[in-house]
Backbone as CSV, one residue per row, in Angstrom:
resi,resn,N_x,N_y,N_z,CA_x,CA_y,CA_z,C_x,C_y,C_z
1,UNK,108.907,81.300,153.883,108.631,80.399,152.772,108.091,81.217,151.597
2,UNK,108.816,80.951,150.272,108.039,81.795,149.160,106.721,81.321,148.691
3,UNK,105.940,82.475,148.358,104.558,82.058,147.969,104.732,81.971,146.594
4,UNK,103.790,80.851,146.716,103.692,80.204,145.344,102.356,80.688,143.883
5,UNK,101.960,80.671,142.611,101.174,81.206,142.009,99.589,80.390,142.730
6,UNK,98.521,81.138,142.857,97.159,80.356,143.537,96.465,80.515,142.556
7,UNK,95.779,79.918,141.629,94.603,80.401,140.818,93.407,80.902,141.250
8,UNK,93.345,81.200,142.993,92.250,82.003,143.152,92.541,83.127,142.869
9,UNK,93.430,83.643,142.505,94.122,85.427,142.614,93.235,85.550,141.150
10,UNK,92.733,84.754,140.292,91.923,84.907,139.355,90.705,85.725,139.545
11,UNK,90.329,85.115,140.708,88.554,85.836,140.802,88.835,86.959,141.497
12,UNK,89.945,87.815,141.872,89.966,88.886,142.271,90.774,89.399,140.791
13,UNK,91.526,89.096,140.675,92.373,89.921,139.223,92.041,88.823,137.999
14,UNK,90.648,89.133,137.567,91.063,88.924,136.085,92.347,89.005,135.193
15,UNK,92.717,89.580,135.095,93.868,90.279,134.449,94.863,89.163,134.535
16,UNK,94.858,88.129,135.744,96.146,87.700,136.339,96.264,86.310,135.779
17,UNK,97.460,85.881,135.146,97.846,84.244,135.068,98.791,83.666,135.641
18,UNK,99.002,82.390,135.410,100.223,81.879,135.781,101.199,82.240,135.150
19,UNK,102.728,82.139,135.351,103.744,82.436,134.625,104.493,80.850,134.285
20,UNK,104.166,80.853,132.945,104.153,79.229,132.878,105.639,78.537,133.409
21,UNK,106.701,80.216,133.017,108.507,79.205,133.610,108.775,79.330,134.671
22,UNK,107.471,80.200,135.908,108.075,80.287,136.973,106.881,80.203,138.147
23,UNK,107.143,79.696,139.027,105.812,79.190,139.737,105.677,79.973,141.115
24,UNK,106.379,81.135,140.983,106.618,82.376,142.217,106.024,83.631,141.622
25,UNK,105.657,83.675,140.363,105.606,84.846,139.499,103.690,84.382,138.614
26,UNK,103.283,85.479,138.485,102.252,85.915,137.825,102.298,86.578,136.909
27,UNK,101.477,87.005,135.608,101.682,87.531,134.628,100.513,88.364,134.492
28,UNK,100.744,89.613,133.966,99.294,90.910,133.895,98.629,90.125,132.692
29,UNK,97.866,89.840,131.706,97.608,89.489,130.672,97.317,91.116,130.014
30,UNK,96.874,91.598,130.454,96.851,93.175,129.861,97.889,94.244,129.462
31,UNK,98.952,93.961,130.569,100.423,94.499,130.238,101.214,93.820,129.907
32,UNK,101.128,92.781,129.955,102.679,91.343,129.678,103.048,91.540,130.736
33,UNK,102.893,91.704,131.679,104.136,91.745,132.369,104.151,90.901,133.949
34,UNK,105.506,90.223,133.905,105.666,89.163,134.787,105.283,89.869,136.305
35,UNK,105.172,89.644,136.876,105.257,90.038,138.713,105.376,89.107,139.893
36,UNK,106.042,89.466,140.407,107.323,88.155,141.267,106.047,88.587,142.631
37,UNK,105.709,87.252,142.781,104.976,87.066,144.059,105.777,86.409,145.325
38,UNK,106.672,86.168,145.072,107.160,85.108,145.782,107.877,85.609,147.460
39,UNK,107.564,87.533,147.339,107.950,87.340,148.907,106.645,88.392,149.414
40,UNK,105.918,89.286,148.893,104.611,89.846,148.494,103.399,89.142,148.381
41,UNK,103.238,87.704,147.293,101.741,87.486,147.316,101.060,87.942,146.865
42,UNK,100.064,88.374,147.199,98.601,88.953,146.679,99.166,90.213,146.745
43,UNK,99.746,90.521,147.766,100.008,92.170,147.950,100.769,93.070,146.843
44,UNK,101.897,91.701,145.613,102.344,92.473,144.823,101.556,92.783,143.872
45,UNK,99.960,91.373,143.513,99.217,91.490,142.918,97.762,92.928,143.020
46,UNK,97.702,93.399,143.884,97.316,94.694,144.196,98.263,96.078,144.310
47,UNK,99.805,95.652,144.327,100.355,96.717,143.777,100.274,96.845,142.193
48,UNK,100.280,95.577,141.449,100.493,96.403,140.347,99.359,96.645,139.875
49,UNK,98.203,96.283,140.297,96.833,97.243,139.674,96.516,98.121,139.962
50,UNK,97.615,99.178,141.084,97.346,100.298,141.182,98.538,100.908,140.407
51,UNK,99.327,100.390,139.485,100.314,101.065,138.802,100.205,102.039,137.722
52,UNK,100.595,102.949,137.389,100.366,103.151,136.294,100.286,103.258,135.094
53,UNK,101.478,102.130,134.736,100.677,101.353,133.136,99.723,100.630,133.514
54,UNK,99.650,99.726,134.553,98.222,99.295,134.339,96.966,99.642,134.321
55,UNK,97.325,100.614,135.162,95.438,101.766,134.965,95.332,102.568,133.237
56,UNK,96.532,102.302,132.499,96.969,102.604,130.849,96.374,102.187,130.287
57,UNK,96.293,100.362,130.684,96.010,99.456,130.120,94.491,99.497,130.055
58,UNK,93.959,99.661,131.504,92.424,99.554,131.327,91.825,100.242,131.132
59,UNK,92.850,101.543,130.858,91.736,102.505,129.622,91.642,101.928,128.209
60,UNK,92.876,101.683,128.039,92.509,101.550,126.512,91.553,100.190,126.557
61,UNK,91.781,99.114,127.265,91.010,97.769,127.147,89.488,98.418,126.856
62,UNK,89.126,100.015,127.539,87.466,100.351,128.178,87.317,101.101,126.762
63,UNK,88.617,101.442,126.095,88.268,102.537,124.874,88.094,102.064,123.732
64,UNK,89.145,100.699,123.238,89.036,100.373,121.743,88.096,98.890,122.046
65,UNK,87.491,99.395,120.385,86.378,97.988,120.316,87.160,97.258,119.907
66,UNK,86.553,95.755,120.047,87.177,94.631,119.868,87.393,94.635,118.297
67,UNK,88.274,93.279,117.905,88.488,93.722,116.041,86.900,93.060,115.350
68,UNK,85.848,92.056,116.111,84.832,91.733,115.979,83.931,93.096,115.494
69,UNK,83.585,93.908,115.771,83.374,94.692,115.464,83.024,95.537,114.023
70,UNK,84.617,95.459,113.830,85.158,95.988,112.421,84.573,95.336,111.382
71,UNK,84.024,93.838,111.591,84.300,92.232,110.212,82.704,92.186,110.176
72,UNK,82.499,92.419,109.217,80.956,92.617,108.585,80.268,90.958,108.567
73,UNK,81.392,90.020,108.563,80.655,88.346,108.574,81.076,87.427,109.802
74,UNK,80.396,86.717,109.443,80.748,85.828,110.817,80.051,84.645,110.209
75,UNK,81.120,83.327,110.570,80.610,82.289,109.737,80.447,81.228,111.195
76,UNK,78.986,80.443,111.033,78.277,79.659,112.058,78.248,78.477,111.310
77,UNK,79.212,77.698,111.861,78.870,76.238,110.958,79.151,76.035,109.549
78,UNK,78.318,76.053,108.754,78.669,76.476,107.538,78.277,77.108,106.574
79,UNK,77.247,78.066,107.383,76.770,79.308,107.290,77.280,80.464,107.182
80,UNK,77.518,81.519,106.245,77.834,82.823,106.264,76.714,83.791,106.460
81,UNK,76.879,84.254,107.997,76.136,85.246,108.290,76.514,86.807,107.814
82,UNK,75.785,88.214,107.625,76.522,89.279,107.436,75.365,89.740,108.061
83,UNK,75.953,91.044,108.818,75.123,91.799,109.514,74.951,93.417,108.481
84,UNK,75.469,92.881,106.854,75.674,94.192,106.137,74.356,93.366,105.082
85,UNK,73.275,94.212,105.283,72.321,93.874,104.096,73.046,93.328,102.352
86,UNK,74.149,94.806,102.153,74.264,94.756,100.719,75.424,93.462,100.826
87,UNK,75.851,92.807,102.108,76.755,91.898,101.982,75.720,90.563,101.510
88,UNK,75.098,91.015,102.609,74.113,89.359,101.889,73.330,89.403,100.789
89,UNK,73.490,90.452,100.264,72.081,90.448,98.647,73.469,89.899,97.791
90,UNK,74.425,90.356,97.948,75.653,90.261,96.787,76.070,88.833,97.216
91,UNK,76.041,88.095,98.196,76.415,86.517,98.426,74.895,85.699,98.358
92,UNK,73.937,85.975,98.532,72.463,86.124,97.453,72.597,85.690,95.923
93,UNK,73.045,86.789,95.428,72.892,86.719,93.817,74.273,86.077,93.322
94,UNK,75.593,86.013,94.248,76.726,85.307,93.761,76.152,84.019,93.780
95,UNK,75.502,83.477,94.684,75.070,81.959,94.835,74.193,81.891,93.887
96,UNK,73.341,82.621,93.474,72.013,82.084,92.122,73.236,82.313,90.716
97,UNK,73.893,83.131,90.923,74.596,83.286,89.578,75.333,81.904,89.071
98,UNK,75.814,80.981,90.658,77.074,79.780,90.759,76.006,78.962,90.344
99,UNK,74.893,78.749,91.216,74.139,77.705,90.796,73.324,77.470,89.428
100,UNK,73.192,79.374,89.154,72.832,78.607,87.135,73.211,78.416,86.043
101,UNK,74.783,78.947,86.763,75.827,78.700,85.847,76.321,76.871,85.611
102,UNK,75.717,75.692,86.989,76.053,74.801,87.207,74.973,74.094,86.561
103,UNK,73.904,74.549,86.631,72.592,73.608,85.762,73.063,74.213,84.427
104,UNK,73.471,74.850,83.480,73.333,75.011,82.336,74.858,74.343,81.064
């Protein structure tokens, strides 16, 4: 009987999803790439994390920072936060500049 996708294969492989057109098959989320469970199982799901694009993959996942990182703001509600001092003195004085330009 072919095995079918289990969503426990989650809490052992992060990495792992369903394959939404095929219900024998799993998907790496790290490599794209499909993997046919359907006469293997778990067992194809531990072959391919010993593969080697996928050990590729989780270097680079361990090497590059996220793009969060890079983006000096981050908006909470309807709040603009900046973790760059001269970002917030300059959205500071843009806002006193808007607002006395609006009383006058």
């Amino acid at each position: 009987m072919p095995t079918t996708y289990n969503p426990n294969y989650e809490n052992s492989f992060p990495w792992c999803s369903p394959d939404p057109k095929d219900e024998y098959a799993a998907v790496c989320k790290w490599c794209n790439k499909k993997i046919k469970i359907n006469t293997m199982g778990r067992v194809a799901l531990v072959s391919h994390e010993k593969s080697k694009a996928h050990h590729h993959q989780v270097l680079v996942r361990k090497t590059n920072l996220p793009i969060s990182h890079f983006l000096p703001n981050q908006i909470v509600g309807n709040n603009l936060l900046s973790s760059s001092p001269s970002l917030s003195s300059i959205s500071t004085a843009m806002a006193t500049q808007i607002s006395a330009s609006d009383s006058s």
